[in-house]
Kinemage of the C-alpha trace (Angstrom):
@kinemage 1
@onewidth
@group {chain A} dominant
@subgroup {mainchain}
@vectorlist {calphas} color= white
{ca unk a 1} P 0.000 0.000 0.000
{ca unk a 2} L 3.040 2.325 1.057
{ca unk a 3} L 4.529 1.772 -2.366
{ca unk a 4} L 0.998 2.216 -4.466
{ca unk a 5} L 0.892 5.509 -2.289
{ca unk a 6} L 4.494 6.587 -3.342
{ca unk a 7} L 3.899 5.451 -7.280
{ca unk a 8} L 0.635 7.827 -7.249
{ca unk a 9} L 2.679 10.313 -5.800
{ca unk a 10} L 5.631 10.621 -8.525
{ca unk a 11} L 3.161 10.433 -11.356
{ca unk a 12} L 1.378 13.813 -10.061
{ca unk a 13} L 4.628 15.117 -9.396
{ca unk a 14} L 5.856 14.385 -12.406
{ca unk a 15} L 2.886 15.406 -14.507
{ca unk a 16} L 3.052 18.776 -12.358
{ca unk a 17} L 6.619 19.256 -13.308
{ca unk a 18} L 5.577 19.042 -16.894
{ca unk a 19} L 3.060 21.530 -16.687
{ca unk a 20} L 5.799 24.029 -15.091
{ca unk a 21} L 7.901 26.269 -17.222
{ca unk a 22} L 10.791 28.234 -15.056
{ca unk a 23} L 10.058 31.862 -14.093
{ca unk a 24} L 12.422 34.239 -15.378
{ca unk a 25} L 13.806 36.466 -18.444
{ca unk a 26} L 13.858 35.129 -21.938
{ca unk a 27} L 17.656 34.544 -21.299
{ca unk a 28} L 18.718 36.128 -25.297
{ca unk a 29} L 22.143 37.440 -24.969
{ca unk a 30} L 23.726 38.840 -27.735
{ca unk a 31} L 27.418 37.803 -28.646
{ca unk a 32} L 29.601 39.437 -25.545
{ca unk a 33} L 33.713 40.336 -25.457
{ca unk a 34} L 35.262 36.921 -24.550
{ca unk a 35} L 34.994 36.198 -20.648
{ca unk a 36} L 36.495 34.036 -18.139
{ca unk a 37} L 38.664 31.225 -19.900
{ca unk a 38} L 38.028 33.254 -23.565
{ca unk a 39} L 34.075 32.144 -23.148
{ca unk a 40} L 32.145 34.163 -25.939
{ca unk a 41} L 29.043 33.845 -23.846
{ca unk a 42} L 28.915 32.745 -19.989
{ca unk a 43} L 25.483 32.797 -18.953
{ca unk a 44} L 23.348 30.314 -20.533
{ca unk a 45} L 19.400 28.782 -20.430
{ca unk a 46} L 19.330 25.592 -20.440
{ca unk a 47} L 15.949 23.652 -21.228
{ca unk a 48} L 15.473 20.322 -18.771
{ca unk a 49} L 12.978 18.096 -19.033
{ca unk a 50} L 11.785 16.750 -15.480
{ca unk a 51} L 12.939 13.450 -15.990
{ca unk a 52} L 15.969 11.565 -14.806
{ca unk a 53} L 18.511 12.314 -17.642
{ca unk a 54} L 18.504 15.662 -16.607
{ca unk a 55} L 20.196 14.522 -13.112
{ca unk a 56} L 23.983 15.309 -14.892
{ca unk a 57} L 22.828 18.831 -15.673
{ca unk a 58} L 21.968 19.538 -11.444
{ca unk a 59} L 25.386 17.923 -10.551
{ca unk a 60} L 26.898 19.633 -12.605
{ca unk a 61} L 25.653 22.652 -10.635
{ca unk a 62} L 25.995 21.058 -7.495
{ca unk a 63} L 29.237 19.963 -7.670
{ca unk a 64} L 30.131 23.946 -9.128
{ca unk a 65} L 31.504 22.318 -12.261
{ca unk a 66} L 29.273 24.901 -14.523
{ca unk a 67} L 31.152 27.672 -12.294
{ca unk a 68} L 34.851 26.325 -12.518
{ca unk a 69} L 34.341 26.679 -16.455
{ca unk a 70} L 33.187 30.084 -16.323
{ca unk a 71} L 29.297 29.455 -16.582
{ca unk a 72} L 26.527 30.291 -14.813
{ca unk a 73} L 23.502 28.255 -15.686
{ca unk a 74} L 19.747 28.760 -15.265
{ca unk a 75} L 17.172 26.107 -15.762
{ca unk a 76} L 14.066 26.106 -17.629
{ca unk a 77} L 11.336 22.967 -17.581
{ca unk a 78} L 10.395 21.757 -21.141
{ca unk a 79} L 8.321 18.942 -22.136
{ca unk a 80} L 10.479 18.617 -25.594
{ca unk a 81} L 12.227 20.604 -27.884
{ca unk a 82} L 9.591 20.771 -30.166
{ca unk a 83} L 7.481 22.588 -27.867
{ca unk a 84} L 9.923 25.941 -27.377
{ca unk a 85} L 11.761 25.673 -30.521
{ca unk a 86} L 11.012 29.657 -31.409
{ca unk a 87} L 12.892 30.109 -28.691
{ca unk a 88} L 15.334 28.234 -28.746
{ca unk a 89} L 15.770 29.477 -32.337
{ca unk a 90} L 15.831 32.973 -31.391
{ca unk a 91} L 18.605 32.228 -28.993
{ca unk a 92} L 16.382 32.405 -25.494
{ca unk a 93} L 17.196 28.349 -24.939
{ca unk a 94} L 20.697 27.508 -25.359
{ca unk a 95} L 21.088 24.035 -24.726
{ca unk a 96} L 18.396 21.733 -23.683
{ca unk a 97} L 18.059 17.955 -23.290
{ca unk a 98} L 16.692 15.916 -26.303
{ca unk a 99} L 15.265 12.271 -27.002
{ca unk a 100} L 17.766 11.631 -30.493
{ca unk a 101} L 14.080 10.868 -31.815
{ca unk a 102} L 13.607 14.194 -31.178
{ca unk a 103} L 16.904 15.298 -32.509
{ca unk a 104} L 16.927 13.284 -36.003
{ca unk a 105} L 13.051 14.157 -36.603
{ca unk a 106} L 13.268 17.570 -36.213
{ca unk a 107} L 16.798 17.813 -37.967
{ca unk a 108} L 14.865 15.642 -40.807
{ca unk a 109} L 12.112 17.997 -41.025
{ca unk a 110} L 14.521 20.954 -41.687
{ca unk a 111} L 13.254 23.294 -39.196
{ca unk a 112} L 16.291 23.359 -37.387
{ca unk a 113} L 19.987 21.736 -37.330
{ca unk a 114} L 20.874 20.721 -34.317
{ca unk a 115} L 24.410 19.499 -32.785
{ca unk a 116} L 24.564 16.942 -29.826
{ca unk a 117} L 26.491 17.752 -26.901
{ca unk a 118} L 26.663 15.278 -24.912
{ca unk a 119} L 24.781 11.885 -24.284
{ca unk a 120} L 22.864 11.580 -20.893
{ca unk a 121} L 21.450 8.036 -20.992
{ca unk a 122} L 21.529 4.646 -22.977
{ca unk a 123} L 18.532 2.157 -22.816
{ca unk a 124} L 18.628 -0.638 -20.244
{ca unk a 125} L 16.384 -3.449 -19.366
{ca unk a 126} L 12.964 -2.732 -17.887
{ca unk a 127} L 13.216 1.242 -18.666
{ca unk a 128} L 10.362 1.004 -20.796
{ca unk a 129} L 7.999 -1.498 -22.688
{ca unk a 130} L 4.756 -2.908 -23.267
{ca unk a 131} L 2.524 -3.280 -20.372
{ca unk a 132} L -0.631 -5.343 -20.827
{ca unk a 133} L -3.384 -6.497 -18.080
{ca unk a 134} L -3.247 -9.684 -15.783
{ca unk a 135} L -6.326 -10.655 -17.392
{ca unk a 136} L -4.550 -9.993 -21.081
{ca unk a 137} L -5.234 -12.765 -23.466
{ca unk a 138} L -1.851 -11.188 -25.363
{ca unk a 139} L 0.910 -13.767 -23.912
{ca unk a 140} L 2.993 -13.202 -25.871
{ca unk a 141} L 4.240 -10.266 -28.561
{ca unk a 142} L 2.669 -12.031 -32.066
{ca unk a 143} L -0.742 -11.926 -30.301
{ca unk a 144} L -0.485 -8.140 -30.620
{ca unk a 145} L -1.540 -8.001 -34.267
{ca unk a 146} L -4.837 -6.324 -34.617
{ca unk a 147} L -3.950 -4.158 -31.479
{ca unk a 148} L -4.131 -0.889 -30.098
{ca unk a 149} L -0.861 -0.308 -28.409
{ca unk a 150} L -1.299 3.547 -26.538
{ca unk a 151} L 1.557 5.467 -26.846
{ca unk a 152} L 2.579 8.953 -25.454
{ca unk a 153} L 3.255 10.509 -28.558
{ca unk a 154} L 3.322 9.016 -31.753
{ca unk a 155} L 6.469 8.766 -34.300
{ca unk a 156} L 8.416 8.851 -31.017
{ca unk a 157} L 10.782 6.498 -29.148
{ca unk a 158} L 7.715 4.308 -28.136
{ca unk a 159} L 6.691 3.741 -31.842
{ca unk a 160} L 9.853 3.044 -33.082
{ca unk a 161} L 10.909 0.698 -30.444
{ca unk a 162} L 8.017 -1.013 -30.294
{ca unk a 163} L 7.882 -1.528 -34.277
{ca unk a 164} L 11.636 -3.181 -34.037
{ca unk a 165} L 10.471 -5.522 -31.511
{ca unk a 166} L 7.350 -6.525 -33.754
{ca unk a 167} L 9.814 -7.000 -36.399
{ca unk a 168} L 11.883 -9.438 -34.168
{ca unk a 169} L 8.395 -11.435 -33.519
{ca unk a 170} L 7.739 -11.285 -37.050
{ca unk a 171} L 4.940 -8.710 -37.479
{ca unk a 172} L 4.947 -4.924 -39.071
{ca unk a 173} L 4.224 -1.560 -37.508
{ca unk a 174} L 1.201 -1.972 -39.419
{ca unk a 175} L -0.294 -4.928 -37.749
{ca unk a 176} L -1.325 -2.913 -34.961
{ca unk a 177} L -2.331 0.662 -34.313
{ca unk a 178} L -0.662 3.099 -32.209
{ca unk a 179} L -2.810 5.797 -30.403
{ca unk a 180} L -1.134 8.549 -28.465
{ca unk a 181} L -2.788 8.780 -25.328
{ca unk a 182} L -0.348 10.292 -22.468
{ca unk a 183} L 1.534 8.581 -19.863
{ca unk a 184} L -1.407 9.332 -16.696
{ca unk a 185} L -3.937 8.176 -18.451
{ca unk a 186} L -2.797 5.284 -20.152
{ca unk a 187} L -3.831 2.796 -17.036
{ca unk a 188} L -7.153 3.963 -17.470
{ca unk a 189} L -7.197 2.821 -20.808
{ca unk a 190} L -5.587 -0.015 -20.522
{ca unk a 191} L -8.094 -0.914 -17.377
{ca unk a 192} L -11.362 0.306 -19.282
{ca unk a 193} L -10.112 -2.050 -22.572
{ca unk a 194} L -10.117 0.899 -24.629
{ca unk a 195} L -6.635 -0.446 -25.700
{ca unk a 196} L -5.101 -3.613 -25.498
{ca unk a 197} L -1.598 -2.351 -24.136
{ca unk a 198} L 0.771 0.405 -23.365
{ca unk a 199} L 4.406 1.305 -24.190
{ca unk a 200} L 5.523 2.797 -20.530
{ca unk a 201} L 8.082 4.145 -18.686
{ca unk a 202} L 9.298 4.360 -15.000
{ca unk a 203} L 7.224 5.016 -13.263
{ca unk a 204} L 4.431 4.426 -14.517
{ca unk a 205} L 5.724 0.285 -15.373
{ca unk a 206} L 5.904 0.421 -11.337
{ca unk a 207} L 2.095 1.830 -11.178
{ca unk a 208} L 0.507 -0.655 -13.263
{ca unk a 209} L 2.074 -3.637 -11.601
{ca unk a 210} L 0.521 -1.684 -8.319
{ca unk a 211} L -2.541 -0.850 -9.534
{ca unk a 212} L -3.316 -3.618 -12.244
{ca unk a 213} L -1.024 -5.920 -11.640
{ca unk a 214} L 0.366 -5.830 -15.036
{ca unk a 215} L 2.636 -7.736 -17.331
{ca unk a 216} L 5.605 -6.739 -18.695
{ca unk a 217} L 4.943 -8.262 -22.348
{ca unk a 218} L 8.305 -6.604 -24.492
{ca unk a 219} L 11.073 -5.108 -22.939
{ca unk a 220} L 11.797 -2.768 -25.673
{ca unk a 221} L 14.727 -2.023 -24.424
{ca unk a 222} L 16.136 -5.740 -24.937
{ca unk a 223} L 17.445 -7.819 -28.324
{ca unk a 224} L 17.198 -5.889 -31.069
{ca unk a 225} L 16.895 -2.163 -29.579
{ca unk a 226} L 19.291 -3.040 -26.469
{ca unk a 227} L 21.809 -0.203 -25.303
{ca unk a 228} L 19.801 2.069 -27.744
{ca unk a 229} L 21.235 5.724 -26.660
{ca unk a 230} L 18.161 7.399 -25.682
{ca unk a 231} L 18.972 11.316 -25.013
{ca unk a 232} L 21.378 13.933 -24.455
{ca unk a 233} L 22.609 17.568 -24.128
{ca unk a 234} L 22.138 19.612 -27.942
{ca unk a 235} L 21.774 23.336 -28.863
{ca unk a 236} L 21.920 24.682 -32.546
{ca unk a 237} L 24.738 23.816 -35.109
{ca unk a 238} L 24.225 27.910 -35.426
{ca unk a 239} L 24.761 28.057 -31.862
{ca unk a 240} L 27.827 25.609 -31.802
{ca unk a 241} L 29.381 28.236 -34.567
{ca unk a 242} L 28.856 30.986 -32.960
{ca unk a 243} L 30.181 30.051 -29.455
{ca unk a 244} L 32.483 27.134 -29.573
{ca unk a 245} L 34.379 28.461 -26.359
{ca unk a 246} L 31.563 28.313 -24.683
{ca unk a 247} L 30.039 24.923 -26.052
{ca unk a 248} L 33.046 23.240 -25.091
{ca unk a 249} L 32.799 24.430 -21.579
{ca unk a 250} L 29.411 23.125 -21.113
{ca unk a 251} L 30.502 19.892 -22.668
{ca unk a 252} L 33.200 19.702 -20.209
{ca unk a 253} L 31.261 20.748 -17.030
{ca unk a 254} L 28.281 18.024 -18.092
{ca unk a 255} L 31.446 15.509 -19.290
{ca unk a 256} L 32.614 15.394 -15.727
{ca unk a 257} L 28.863 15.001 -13.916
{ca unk a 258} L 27.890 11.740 -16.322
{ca unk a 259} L 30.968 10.091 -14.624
{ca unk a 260} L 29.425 10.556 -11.594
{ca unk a 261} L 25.845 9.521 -12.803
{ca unk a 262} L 27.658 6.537 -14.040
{ca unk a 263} L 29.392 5.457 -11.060
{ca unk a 264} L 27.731 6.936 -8.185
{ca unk a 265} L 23.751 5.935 -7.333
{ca unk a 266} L 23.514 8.326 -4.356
{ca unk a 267} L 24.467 11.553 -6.214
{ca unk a 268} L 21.784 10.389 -8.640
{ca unk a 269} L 18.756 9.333 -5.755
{ca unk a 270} L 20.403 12.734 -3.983
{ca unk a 271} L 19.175 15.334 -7.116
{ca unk a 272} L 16.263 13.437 -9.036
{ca unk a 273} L 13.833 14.332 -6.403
{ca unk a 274} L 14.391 17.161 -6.037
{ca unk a 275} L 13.590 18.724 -10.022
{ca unk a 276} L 11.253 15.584 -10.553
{ca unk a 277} L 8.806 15.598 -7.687
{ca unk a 278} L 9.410 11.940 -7.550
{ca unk a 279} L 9.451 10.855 -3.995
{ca unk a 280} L 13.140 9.540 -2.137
{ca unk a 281} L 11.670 6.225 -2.021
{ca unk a 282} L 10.641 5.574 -5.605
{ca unk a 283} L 13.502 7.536 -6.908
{ca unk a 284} L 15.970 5.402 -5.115
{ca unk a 285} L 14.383 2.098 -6.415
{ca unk a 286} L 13.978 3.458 -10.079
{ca unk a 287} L 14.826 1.128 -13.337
{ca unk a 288} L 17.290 3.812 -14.663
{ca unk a 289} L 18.959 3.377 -18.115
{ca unk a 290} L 22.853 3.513 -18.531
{ca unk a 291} L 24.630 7.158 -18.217
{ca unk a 292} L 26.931 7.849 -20.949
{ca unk a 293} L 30.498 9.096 -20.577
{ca unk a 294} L 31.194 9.339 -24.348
{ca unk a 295} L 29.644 10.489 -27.160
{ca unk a 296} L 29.397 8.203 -30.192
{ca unk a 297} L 28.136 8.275 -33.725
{ca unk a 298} L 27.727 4.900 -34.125
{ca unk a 299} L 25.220 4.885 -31.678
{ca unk a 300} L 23.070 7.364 -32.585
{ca unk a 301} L 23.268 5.887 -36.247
{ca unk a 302} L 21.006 2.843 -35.195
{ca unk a 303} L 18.478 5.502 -33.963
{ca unk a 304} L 18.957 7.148 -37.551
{ca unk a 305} L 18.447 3.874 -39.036
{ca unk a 306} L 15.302 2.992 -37.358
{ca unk a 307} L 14.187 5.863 -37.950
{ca unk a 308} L 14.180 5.593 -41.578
{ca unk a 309} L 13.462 1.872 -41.588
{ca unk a 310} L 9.813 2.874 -40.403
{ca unk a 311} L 9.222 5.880 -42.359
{ca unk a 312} L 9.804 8.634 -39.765
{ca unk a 313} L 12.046 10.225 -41.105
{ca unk a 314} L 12.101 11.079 -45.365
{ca unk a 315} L 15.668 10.814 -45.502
{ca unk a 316} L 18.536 8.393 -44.233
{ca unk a 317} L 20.680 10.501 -41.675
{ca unk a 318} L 24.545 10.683 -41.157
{ca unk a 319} L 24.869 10.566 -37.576
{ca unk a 320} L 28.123 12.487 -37.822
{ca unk a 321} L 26.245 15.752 -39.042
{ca unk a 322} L 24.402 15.435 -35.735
{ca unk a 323} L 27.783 14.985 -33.247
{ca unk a 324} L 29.330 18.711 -31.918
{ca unk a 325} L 33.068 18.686 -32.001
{ca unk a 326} L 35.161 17.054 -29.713
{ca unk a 327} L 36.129 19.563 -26.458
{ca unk a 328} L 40.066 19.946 -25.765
């Protein structure tokens, strides 16, 4: 009961947090005289979405490794890029955490180029999947075709995970529909029978264990789509150009907090609270993917490549284009 009671909790948090947008200026600063360390620009905005792969980011800040590069560094919530990309276009966001869905699609689409960072997290088992009821006749993932699988938004990591894994069981995206329905409500659904299962996340795989004692059905995160890279750091290839100084400080400050989000589960169950609203408890028993402490094309190219396999994308993308240089 304590743990249904601490699920319930995160999940309003959370959904609170995503309603939230940080109070403040619009953060536009034009081009300054270099400052500390040669930095073309040393106060930044940086767009976080309240989720734990934004954890490096408030070590980072923490552990004062924005301030020993010269930054200072203000947060704002986002729910995606997508959502404030005006401003982060007109130079009012400059960096902000990003699904690599989010990064190829909206590179794809041509409204923006965008440069990754740095990588925050890498898929690991039980992160996400597809959740189905007790009472599911689905056992197993072949008895999904002629299903509605919710997702929270569609042409997303959820749809594109979950249509490699059908391809592993030897169906097409096509056999089923998706239908975006977000995270809190997808129990509902699922519970009502208004859809036959749900690609989730922590915590909400936690909540419908609690609350309808749900199957895991496809790890999505396993075989085929395992160690996928899932999100990172990016700004603007414009904004790369214009301050490089300044890009490779960031990289460095967020460089040396991933080591510690790789190594070190306190620091991790220390900050995720408190910019998630997910309770001590459930934060400290959180299925958490893999922090990354490199950034690699290679990678990201498997996204690309999925991607285009299932006609998300109109183009096949060169993960290199996507990769910021190198700091020194």
């Amino acid at each position: 009961m304590r743990l249904r009671h601490l699920v319930r909790s995160s999940l309003i948090g959370l959904m609170t947090a995503l309603t939230l947008t940080a109070c403040g200026g619009s953060g536009t600063e034009a081009a300054k005289p270099a400052g500390p360390g040669g930095l073309e620009k040393t106060e930044l905005t940086v767009g976080v979405v309240p989720v734990p792969s934004s954890a490096p980011l408030f070590i980072a800040q923490e552990k004062g490794f924005f301030e020993a590069e010269g930054l200072t560094v203000r947060t704002e919530t986002i729910q995606a890029p997508q959502t404030v990309m005006p401003k982060i276009l007109n130079g009012g966001i400059d960096a902000f955490l990003t699904s690599y869905v989010s990064l190829i699609t909206i590179s794809d689409s041509g409204v923006a180029g965008l440069k990754m960072l740095a990588e925050s997290q890498q898929g690991a088992p039980g992160v996400n999947g597809v959740v189905v009821t007790k009472d599911s006749p689905i056992a197993e993932p072949k008895d999904l075709k002629g299903k509605k699988i919710a997702v929270n938004v569609l042409k997303a990591l959820g749809e594109v995970t979950v249509s490699a894994q059908l391809k592993a069981a030897g169906l097409a995206p096509g056999d089923v529909t998706f239908v975006p329905v977000p995270f809190a409500e997808q129990l509902n659904q699922l519970k009502a029978g208004t859809v036959d299962a749900a690609w989730l996340t922590e915590p909400y795989i936690s909540a419908a264990k609690q609350d309808l004692g749900g199957r895991l059905l496809i790890d999505t995160l396993s075989g085929p789509t395992e160690g996928l890279p899932l999100d990172g750091w990016a700004a603007t290839a414009d904004w790369v150009a214009k301050y490089p100084k300044t890009a490779a400080a960031f990289q460095r400050a967020i460089g040396r907090a991933q080591q510690i989000a790789a190594s070190d589960r306190q620091e991790l169950n220390k900050v995720i609270p408190a910019f998630t609203r997910i309770p001590a408890e459930v934060a400290s028993t959180m299925t958490m993917g893999t922090f990354s402490t490199s950034l690699d094309p290679a990678r990201i190219q498997r996204v690309a490549d999925l991607l285009n396999e299932f006609q998300i994308t109109k183009s096949k993308i060169d993960a290199t284009t996507l990769v910021a240089a190198t700091p020194r």
